[in-house]
MARTI-509916 format. One record per residue (C-alpha): x, y, z; residue in three letters; chain; residue number from 1. Coordinates in Angstrom, 2 decimals. Example, Ala and Ser with C-alpha at 12.3 -4.5 7.8 and 13.67 -1.06 7.14 Angstrom:
// MARTI-509916
node X 12.30&Y -4.50&Z 7.80&type ALA&mol A&seq 1
node X 13.67&Y -1.06&Z 7.14&type SER&mol A&seq 2
***
This chain:
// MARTI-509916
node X -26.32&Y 18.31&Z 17.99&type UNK&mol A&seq 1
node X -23.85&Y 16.70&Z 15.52&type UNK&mol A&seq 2
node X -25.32&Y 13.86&Z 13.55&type UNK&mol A&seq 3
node X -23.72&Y 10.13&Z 14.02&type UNK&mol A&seq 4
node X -21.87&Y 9.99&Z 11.03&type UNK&mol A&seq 5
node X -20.28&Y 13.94&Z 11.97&type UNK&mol A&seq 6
node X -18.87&Y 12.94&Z 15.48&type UNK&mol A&seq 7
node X -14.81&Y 13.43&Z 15.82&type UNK&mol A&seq 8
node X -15.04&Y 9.86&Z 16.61&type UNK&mol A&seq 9
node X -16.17&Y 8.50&Z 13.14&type UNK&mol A&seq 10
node X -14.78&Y 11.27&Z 11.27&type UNK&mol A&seq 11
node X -11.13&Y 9.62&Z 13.30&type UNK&mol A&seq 12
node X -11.84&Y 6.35&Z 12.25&type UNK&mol A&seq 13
node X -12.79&Y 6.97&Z 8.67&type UNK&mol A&seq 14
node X -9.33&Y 8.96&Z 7.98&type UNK&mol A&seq 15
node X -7.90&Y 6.36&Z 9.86&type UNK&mol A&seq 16
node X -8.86&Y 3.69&Z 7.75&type UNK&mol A&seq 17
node X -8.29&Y 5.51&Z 4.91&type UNK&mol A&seq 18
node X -4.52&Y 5.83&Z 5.67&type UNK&mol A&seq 19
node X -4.42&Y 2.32&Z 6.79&type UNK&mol A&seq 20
node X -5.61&Y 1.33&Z 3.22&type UNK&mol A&seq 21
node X -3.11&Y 3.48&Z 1.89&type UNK&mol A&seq 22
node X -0.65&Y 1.84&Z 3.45&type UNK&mol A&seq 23
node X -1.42&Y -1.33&Z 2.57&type UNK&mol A&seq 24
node X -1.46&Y -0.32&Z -1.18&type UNK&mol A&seq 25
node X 2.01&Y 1.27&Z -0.80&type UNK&mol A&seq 26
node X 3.25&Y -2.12&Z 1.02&type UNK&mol A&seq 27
node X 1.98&Y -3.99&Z -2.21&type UNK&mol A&seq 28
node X 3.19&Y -2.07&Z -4.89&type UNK&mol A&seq 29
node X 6.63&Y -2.01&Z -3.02&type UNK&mol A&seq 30
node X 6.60&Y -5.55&Z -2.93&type UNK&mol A&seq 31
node X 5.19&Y -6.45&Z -6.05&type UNK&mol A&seq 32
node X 8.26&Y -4.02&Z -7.43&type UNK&mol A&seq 33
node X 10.75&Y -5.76&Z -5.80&type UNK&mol A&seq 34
node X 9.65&Y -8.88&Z -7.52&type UNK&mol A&seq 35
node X 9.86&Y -7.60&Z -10.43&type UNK&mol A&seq 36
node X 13.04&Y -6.24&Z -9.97&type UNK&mol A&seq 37
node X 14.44&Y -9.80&Z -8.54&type UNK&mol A&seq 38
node X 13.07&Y -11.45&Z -11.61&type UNK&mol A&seq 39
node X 14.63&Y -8.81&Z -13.99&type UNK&mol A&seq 40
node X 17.99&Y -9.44&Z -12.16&type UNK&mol A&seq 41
node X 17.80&Y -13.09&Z -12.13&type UNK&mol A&seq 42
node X 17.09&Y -12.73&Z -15.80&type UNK&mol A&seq 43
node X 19.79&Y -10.65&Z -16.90&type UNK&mol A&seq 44
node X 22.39&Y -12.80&Z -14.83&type UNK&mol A&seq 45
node X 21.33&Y -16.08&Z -16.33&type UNK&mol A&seq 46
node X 21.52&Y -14.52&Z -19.82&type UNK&mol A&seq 47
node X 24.65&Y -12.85&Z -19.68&type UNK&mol A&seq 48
node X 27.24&Y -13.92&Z -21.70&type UNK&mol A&seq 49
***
């Protein structure tokens, strides 16, 4: 008899939140990058001679 915490079930919904995290970290850093790439842009078009 599988303990509660071994069932497919939980074992589904702990990888699955584990991906969705993942996700979310990717979909942060991408944006946060873009930022910083906007700024940098902005930056060097303001400043050019």
């Amino acid at each position: 008899m599988p303990t509660e915490e071994n069932t497919p079930e939980k074992r589904r919904l702990a990888q699955e939140t584990k991906d969705e995290r993942q996700v979310w970290y990717f979909l942060a850093y991408f944006l946060f990058g873009i930022h910083v790439i906007a700024f940098v842009m902005i930056y060097a078009v303001r400043h050019a001679k």
